[in-house]
C-alpha positions as a Python dict, from the first residue, in 0.01 Angstrom:
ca = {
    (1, 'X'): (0, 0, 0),
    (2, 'X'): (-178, -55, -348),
    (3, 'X'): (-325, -349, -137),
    (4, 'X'): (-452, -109, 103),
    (5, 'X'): (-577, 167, -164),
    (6, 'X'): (-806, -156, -327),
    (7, 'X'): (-992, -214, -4),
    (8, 'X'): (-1034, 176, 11),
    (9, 'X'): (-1197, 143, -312),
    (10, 'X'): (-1398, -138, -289),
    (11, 'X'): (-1545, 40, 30),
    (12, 'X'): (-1661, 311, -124),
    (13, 'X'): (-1810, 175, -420),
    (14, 'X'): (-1983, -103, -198),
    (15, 'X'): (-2152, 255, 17),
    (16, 'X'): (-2247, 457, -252),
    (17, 'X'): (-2426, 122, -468),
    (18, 'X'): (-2573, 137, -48),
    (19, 'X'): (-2697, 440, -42),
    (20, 'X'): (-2749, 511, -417),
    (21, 'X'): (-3029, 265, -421),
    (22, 'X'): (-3214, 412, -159),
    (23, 'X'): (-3452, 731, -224),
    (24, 'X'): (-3484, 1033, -15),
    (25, 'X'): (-3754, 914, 199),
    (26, 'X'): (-3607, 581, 247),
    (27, 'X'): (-3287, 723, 353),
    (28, 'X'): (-3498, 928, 680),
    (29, 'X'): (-3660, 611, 772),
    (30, 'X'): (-3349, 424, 721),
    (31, 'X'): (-3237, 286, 1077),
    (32, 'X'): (-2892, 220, 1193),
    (33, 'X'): (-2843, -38, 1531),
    (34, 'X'): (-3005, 173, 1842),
    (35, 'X'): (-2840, 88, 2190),
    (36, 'X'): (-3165, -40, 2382),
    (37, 'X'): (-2915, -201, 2625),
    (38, 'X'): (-2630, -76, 2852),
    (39, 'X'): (-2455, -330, 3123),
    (40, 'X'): (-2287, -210, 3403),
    (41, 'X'): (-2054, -376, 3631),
    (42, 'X'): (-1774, -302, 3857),
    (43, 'X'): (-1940, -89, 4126),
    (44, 'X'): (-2196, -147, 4410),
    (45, 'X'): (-2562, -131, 4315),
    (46, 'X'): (-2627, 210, 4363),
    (47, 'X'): (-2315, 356, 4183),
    (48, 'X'): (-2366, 143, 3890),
    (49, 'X'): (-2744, 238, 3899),
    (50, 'X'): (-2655, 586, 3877),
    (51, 'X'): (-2412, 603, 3575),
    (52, 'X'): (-2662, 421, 3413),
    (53, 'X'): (-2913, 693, 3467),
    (54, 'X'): (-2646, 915, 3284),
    (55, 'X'): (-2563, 714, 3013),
    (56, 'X'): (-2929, 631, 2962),
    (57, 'X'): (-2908, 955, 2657),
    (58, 'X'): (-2740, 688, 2470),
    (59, 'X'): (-3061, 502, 2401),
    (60, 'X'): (-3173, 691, 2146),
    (61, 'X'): (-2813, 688, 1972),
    (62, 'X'): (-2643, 397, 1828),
    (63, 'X'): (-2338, 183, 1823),
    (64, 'X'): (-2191, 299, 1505),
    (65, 'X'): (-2197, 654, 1609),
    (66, 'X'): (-2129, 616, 1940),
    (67, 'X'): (-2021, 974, 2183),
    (68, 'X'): (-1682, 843, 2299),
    (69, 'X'): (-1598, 1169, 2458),
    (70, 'X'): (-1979, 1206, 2657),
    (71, 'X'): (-1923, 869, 2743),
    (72, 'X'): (-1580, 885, 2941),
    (73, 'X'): (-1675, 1234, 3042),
    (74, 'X'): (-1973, 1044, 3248),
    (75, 'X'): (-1789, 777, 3345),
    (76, 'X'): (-1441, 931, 3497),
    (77, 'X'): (-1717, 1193, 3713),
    (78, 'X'): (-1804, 892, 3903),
    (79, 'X'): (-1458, 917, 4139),
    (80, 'X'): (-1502, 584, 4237),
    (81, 'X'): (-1368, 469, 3901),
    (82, 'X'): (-1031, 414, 3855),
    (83, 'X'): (-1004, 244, 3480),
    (84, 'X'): (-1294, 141, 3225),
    (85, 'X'): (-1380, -40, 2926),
    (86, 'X'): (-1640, 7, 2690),
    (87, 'X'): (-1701, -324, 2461),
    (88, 'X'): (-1967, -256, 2141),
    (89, 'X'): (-2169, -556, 2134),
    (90, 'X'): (-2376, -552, 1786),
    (91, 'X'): (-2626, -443, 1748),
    (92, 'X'): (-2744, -254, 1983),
    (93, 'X'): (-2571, -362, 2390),
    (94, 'X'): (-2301, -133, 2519),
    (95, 'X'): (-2094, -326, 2799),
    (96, 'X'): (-1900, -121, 3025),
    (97, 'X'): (-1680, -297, 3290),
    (98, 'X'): (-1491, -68, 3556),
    (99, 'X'): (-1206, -116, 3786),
    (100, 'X'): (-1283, 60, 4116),
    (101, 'X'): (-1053, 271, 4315),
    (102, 'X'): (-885, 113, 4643),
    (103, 'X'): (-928, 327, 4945),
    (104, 'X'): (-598, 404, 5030),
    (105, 'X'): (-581, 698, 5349),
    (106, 'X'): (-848, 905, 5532),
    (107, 'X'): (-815, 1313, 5481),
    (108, 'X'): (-1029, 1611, 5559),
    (109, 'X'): (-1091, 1883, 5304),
    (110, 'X'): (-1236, 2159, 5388),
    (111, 'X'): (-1370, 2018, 5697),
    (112, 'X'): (-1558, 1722, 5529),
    (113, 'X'): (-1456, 1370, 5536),
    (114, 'X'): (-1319, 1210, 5249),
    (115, 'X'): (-1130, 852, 5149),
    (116, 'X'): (-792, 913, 4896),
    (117, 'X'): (-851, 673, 4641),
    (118, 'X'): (-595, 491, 4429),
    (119, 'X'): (-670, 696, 4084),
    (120, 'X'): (-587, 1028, 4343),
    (121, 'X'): (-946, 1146, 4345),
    (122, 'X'): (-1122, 1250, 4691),
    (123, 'X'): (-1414, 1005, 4714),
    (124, 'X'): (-1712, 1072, 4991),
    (125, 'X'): (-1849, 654, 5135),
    (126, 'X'): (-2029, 706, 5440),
    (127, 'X'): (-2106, 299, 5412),
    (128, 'X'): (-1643, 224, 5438),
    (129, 'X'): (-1544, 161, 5769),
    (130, 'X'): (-1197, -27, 5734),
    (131, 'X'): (-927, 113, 6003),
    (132, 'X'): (-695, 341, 5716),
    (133, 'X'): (-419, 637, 5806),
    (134, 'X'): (-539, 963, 5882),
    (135, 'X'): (-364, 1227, 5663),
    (136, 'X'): (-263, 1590, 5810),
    (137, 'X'): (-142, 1889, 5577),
    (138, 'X'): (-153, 1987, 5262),
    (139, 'X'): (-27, 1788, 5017),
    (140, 'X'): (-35, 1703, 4615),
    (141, 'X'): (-115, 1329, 4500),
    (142, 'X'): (257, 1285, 4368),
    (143, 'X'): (406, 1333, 4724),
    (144, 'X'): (159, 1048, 4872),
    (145, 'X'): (196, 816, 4610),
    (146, 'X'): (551, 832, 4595),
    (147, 'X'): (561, 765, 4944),
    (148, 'X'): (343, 504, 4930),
    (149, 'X'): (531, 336, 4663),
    (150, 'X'): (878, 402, 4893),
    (151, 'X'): (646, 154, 5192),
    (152, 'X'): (537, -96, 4917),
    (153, 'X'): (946, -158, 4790),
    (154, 'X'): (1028, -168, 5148),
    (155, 'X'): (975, -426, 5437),
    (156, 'X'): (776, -181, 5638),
    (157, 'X'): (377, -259, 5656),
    (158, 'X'): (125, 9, 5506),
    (159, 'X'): (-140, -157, 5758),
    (160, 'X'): (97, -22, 6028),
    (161, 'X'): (39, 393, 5976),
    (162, 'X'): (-197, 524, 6208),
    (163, 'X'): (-121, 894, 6072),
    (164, 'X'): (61, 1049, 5780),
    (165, 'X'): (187, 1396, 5814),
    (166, 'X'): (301, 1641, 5558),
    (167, 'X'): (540, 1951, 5595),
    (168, 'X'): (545, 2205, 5346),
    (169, 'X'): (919, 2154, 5312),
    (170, 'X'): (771, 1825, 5121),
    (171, 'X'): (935, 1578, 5446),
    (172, 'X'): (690, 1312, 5589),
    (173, 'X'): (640, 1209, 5946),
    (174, 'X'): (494, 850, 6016),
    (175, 'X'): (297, 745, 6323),
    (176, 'X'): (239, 349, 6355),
    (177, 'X'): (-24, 205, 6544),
    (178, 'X'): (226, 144, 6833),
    (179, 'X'): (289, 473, 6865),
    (180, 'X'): (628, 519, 6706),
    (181, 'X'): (713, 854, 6458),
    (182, 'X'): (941, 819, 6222),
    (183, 'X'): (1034, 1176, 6060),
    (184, 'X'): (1175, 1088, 5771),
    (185, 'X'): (1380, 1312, 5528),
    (186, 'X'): (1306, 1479, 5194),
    (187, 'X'): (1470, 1243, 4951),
    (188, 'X'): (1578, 873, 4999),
    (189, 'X'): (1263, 780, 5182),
    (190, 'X'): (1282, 418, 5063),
    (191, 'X'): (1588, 347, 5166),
    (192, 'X'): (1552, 532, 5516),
    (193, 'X'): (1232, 308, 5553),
    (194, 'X'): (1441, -9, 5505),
    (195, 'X'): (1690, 124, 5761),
    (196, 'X'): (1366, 173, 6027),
    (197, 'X'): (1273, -184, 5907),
    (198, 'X'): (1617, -356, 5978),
    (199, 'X'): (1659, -158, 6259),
    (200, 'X'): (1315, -311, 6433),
    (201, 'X'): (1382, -630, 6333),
    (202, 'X'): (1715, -664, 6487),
    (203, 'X'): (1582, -477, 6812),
    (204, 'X'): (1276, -608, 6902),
    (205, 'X'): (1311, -579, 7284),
    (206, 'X'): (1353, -217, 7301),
    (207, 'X'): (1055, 44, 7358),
    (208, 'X'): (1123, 338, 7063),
    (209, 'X'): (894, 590, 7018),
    (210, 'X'): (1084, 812, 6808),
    (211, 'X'): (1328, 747, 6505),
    (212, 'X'): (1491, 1056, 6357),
    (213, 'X'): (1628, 1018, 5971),
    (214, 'X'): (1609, 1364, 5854),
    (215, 'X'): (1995, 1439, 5897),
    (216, 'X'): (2198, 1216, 5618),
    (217, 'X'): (2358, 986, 5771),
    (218, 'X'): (2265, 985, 6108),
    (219, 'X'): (1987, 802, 6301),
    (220, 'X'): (1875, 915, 6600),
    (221, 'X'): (1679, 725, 6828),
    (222, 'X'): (1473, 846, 7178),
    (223, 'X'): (1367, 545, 7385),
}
């Protein structure tokens, strides 16, 4: 600590012999290092291009006094952006590198088009055209994702869901691109999915177009 308290001092003797020695006029004309350069990377041309329209106030700022607040406030409106980081590089370039969101499903809201993204945000790309699930009802990002995670810990394939549906009695339904729906039940969803999974796998030869998991402990099965 007295350590500590020594540095503290030495500081503050070291910026007031600073800015002691300069006058009144000097200290208006005295310049600290002005961000004349902001890099950009992590998005496609045109998204990049735009934040750095936005950010573009920052030019007549500086690094040492630098809007941390404006500047994530800019960033996270972009809902392409899923994590960020800004790296000061003296005296006067700002680097920002960003982690874009991963498609992840296909919804409509309010009868518009939109792609569910991995940080949960509703993100409009007319330009994305890979084949994703189609979701139906209404539905908070903590019911998808904990889905989603159930599929990922199990030995079913994501890449297999044509359609997702949600029930307001928070139960899933899941059509595959074959054509089968599993309904699945409220809790325990990973461990009815590995059920589904084993189930496949050890029938291969029979045509199933419906499994039925929503009792406990039953599985009922229309061929």
């Amino acid at each position: 600590m007295p350590q500590l308290k020594n540095k503290k001092i030495y500081i503050y003797i070291f910026l007031f012999l600073l800015f002691g020695s300069i006058n009144n006029k000097s200290l208006i004309n005295f310049n600290f290092a002005k961000i004349n350069n902001i890099n950009i990377e992590g998005l496609d041309e045109k998204n990049n291009s735009e934040l750095f329209k936005k950010l573009d106030f920052l030019n007549i700022g500086n690094l040492f006094f630098l809007d941390k607040e404006k500047v994530s406030e800019i960033i996270n409106s972009n809902n392409l952006v899923e994590k960020y980081s800004v790296f000061k590089n003296y005296p006067s370039t700002l680097n920002v590198k960003i982690t874009k969101a991963k498609f992840l499903a296909k919804i409509k809201n309010n009868g518009k088009d939109f792609f569910l993204g991995s940080n949960g945000k509703l993100i409009k790309d007319n330009s994305y055209d890979q084949v994703l699930p189609q979701i139906f009802g209404k539905f908070k990002n903590e019911n998808f994702f904990e889905l989603k995670k159930a599929i990922d810990q199990s030995k079913f394939e994501y890449k297999e869901i044509k359609n997702l549906f949600f029930y307001k009695s928070n139960r899933w339904d899941i059509e595959t691109n074959s054509g089968l729906l599993i309904k699945l039940p409220i809790k325990d969803i990973e461990k009815s999915l590995k059920m589904v999974s084993n189930f496949l796998d050890n029938n291969p030869q029979k045509k199933i177009y419906k499994i039925d998991l929503r009792q406990k402990n039953q599985v009922i099965i229309n061929e």
